[in-house]
C-alpha positions as CSV (number, residue, x, y, z in Angstrom):
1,X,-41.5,-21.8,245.4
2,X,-42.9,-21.5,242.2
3,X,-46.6,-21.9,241.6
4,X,-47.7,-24.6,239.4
5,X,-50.9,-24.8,238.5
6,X,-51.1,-28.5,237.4
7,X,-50.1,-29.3,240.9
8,X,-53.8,-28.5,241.8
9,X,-56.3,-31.1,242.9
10,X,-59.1,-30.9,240.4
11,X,-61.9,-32.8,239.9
12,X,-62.5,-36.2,237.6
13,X,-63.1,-33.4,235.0
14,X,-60.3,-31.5,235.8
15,X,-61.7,-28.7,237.6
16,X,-61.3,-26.8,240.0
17,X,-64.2,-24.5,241.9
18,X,-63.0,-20.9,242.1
19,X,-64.6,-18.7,244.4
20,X,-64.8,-14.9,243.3
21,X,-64.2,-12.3,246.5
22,X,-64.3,-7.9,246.4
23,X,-60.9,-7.6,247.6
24,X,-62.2,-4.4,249.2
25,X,-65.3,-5.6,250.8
26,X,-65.0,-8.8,251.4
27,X,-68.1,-10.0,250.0
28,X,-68.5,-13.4,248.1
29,X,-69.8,-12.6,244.7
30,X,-69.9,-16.0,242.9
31,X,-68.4,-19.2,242.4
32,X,-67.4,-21.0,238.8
33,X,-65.1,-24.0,237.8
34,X,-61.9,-23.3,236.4
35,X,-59.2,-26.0,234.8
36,X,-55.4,-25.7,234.4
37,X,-55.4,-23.8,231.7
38,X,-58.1,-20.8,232.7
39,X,-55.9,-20.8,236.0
40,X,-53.0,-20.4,233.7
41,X,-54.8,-17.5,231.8
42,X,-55.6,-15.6,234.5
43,X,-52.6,-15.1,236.2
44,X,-51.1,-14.6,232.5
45,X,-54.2,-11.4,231.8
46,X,-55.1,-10.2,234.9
47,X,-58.9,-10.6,234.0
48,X,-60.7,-14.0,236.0
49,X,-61.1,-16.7,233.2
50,X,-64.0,-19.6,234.2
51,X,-64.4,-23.2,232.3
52,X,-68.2,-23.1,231.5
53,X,-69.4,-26.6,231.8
54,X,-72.5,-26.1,230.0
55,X,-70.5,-24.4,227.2
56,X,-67.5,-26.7,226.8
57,X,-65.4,-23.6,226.7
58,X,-63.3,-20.9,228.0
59,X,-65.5,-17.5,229.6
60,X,-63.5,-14.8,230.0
61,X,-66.2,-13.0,232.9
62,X,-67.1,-9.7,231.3
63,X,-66.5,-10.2,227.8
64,X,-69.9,-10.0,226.6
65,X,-71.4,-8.3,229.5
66,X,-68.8,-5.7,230.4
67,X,-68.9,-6.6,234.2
68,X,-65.5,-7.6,234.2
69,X,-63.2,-9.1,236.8
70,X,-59.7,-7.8,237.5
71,X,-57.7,-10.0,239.4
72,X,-56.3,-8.8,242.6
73,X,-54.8,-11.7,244.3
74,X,-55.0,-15.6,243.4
75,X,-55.1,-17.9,246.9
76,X,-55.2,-21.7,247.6
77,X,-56.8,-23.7,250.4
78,X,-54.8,-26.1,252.5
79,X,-55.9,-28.9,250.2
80,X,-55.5,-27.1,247.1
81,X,-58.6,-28.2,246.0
82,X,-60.5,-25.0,246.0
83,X,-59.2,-21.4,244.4
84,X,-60.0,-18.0,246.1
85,X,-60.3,-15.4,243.7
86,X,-60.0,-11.7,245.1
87,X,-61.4,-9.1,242.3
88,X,-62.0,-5.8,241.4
89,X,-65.5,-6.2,240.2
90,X,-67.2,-3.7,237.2
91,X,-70.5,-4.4,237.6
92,X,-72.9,-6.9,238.8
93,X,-71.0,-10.4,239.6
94,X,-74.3,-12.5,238.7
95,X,-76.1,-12.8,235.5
96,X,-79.5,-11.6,237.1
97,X,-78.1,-8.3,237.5
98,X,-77.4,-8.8,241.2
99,X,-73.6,-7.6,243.2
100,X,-73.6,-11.2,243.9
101,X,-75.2,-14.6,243.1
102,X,-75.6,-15.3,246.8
103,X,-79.1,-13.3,247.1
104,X,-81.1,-16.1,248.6
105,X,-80.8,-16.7,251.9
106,X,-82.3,-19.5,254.5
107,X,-84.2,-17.8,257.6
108,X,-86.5,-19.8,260.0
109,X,-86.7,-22.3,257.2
110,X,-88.0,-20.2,254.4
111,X,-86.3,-18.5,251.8
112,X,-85.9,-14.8,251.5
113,X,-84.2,-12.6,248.8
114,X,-81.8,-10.4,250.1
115,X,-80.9,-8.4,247.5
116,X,-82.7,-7.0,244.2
117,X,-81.2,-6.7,240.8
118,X,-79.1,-3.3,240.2
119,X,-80.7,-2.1,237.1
């Protein structure tokens, strides 16, 4: 069957959260909206393309920063309202220099950072 990425369930916006994976390690390193068309433009480049909703445009992760994402595989939930991405990540996923944006965790009710920025 071919894939058809208009067929996803997006949002009253029209997108879509994407959630970036380590294809080797398993780790979660982020999560961003994408639309149709940065689906579309991933698969077409190879490199993870976001819709930043504060910026009203396409972000192609690592064009400014360098810590690009290479897209291994592209998976869809049962519903298809929700996009797995599994990358090869350069770099720090996060913009505070961190492997992942998930560095906060909730233990015994408080907040603890579990993980300090790489440079």
């Amino acid at each position: 069957m071919k894939f058809d990425a208009e067929a996803l369930k997006y949002d009253d916006k029209g997108l879509i959260p994407a959630i970036a994976q380590d294809a080797e390690s398993g780790d979660v390193l982020m999560m961003a909206w994408m639309n149709a068309e940065a689906v579309q433009r991933t698969l077409a480049a190879g490199r993870v393309t976001y819709w930043s909703r504060s910026r009203q445009s396409f972000w192609v992760k690592g064009e400014s920063s360098g810590h690009v994402q290479e897209l291994v595989d592209l998976r869809v939930d049962c519903d298809r309202d929700c996009i797995l991405l599994q990358v090869r990540q350069t770099g720090p996923a996060c913009h505070t220099n961190r492997r992942s944006c998930f560095y906060t965790a909730v233990r015994d009710g408080d907040e603890e950072e579990i993980m300090v920025p790489t440079v």
